[in-house]
N, C-alpha and C positions, 0 to 999 in steps of 0.2 A: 611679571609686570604686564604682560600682555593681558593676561588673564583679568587683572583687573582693572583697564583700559578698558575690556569690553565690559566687565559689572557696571563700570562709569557709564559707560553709554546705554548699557540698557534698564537704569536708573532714571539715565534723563532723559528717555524716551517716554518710559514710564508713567513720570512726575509729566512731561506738554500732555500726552495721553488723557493724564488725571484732569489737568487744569484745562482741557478743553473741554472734555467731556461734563465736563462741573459747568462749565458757561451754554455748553448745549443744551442740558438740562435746566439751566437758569434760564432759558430765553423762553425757552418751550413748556413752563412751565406755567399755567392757564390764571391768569388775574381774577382774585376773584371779584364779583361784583359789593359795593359799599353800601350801605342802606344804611338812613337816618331814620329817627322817631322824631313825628310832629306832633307835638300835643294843643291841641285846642282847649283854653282856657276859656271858658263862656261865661268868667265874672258873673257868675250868678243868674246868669239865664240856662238854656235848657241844653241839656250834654250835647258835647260832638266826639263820635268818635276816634283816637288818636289813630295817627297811621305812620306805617314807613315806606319811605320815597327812596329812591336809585340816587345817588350822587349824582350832583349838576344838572337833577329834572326839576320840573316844576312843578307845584300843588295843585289837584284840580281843586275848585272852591265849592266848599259844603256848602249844604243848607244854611242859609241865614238862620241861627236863633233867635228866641222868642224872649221877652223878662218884661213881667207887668208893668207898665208902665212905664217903659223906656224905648224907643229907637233901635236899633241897631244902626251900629255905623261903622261897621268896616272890620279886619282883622288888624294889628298890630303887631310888631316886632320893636321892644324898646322904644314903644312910644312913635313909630314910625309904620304907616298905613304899608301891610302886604301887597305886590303889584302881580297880582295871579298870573296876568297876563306873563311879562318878562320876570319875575324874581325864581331864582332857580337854589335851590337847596344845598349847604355843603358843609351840615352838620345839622348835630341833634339841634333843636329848638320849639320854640313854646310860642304861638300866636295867639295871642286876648284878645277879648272879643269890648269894644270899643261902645258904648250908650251915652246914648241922649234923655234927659226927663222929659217927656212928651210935651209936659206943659211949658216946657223953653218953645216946643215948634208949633202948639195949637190953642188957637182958642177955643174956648168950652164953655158951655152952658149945662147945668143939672137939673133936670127936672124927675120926678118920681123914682129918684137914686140914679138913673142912667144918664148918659152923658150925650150929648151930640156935638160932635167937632164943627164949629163954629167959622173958621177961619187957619191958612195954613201957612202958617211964617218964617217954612225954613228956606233952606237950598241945598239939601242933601240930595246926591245924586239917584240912590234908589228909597224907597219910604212902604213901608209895609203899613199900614193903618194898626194901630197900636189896641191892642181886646182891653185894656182899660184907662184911664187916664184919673190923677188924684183918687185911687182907689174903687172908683166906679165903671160900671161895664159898658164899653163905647157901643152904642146901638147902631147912631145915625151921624149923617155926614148934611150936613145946614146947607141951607142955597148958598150958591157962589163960593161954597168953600174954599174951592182950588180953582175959582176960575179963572183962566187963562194966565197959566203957571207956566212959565217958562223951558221950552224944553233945554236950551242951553243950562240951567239952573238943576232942572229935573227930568232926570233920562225915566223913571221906572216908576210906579204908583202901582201895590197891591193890595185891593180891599178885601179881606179877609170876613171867613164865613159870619163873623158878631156881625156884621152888618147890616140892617133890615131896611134902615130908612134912609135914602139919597134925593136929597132938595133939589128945587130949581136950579138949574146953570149951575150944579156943583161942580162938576170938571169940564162946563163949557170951554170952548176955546183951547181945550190941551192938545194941541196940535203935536202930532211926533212923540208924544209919552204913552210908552211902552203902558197900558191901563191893561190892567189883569183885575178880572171880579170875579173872587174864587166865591162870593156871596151870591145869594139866591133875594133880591130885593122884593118887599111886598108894595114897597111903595116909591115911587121917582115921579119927581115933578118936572115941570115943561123944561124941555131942553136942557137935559142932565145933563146929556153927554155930545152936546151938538158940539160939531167940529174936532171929536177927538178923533184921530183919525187912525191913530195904533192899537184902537179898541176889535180885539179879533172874533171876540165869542160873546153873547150873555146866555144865561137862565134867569127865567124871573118866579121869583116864590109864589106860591101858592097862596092866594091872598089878596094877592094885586090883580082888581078887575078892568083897568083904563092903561092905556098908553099913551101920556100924553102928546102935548103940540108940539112934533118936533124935536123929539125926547132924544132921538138917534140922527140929529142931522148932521148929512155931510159925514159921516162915519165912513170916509172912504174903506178902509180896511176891515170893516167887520166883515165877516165872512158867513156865519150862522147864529140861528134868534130862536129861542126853545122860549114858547110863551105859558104860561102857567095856564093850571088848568080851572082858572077862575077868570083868566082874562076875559074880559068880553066886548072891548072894543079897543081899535088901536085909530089911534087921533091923527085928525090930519096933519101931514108930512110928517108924520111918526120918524120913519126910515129915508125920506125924498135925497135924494144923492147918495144913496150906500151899494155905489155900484162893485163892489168886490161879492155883495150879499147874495150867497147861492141857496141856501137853503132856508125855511119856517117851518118849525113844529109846531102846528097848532092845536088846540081843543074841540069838541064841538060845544065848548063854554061861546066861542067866538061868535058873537052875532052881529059884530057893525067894522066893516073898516070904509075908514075915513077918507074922505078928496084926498089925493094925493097923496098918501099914507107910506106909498113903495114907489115913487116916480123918480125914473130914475136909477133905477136896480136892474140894470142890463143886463146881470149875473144872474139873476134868479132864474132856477133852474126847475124847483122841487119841493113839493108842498106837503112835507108828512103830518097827517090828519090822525089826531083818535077820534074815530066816527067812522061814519055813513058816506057814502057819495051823497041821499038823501039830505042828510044832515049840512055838509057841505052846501048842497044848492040850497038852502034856504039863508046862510047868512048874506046880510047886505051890503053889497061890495060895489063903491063908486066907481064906477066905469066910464067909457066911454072918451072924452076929455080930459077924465078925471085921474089920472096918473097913475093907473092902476092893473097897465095893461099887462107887464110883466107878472104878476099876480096871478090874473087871469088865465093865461096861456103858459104855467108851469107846470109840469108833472104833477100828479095828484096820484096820494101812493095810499090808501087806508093801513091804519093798522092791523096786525095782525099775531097773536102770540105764538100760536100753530101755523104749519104749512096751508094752506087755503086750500082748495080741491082742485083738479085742474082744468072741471068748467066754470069755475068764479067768475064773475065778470070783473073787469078794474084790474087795479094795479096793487101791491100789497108791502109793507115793509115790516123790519121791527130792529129790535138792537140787540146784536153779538154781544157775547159776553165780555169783550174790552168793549164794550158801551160805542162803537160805531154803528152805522147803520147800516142794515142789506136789503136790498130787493130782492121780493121774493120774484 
């Protein structure tokens, strides 16, 4: 009897032993992490690749796609716009990608098969310029197209490389929209971009010999102005208030700048020249009263594709292979 009073007990020692040991291991045993598939549906525009996200994080936001003649407008879940910002993942799902027919938000005119957007009638928050409209290839952007478009209405405007021609007063007035011009334009009429004030960079095409009247006015925020190498004069009050503007890459195509062209450009810093010093002192630069003093009294850097020797006289730059610039 005794004998199996202790089997009893050392049974049910045994057995708490087991079932603790069994919860030790259960506690201690490492969660694995969950990972979902997003699949990006681009309805007939251009691929995005799917991915998988961590349980309970959020999606960063892809590239906007592209689909001839449509808008993009948003991602969706069941007919309901993604909110990148706060919507966080907690299962497989599938975002579509969301169009507009262009010709709902623009007016158009067609001339020798190409189109020039005439007029812009939506209120979508961001708007990429569309590379065709009614099956034709958008070249140009009309006077007044966008002007003074709303930023409460419209946060973002990108005019994409199809773009060559930008009218009078096209995006006058867009105060506070984000303007991105991934385009290299040969031609902009007077006061394209006066008063946009989110506008950070241009390059202008190869082509475009004038700068108009006031083309960049009040641009508080642009920062850098890469002028083509056909420009050959920049009009007065081209740039007049674009005091964030530190740097000009100019030509020695540049032969005339205009009364007050850069007045007002407190920022300018640094004048990188393809040329001569030579060349440089013969174009003809209002001075004086004439609002152009910052101009004047900026670094002056020559180009250069090799090292310079190191009794050169001057000052010399050129561009790094990620496309910034160095002093030599």
């Amino acid at each position: 009897m005794r004998f199996v009073k202790i089997l009893l007990c050392f049974l049910a020692l045994f057995a708490c032993l087991a079932f603790f040991g069994g919860c030790s291991e259960e506690e201690e045993a490492p969660q694995e992490d969950i990972y979902y598939k997003v699949v990006f549906d681009s309805a007939g525009g251009s691929s995005t690749d799917e991915i998988k996200v961590l349980s309970g994080s959020k999606i960063a936001r892809p590239e906007d796609p592209e689909k001839e003649g449509y808008i993009f407008n948003g991602w969706r879940k069941d007919a309901v716009e993604w909110d990148f910002a706060n919507d966080k993942v907690t299962s497989d799902l599938t975002l579509t990608a969301g169009w507009i027919d262009a010709k709902t938000i623009f007016d158009y005119e067609i001339a020798d098969g190409k189109a020039t957007l005439t007029k812009y009638k939506g209120k979508l928050d961001s708007i990429r310029i569309p590379t065709q409209i009614a099956g034709y290839p958008v070249v140009a952007i009309g006077d007044e197209a966008f002007m003074s478009t709303a930023y409460e209405k419209t946060q973002e405007i990108t005019v994409g490389e199809n773009i060559k021609v930008i009218g009078s007063s096209a995006f006058a007035g867009c105060a506070g929209i984000r303007l991105t011009l991934e385009c290299k334009p040969v031609s902009i009429g007077e006061k394209a971009f006066a008063g946009c004030t989110a506008l950070g960079k241009i390059t202008l095409g190869s082509g475009l010999t004038a700068i108009p009247v006031e083309a960049f006015l009040g641009c508080t925020g642009l920062e850098s102005v890469i002028l083509s190498d056909t420009t050959e004069t920049v009009g007065e009050n081209a740039f007049d208030g674009c005091t964030a503007l530190k740097s000009v890459t100019a030509h020695s195509s540049l032969k005339t700048v205009s009364d007050s062209a850069f007045l007002g450009c407190s920022s300018l810093k640094a004048i990188y020249y393809y040329g001569t010093a030579e060349q440089w002192a013969q174009t003809q630069i209002a001075e004086g009263n004439n609002g152009n003093d910052t101009l004047m009294g900026a670094y002056f850097y020559m180009y250069s594709e090799a090292e310079p020797p190191k009794d050169a006289k001057g000052k010399y730059w050129y561009f790094k292979d990620d496309g910034s610039i160095r002093i030599w």
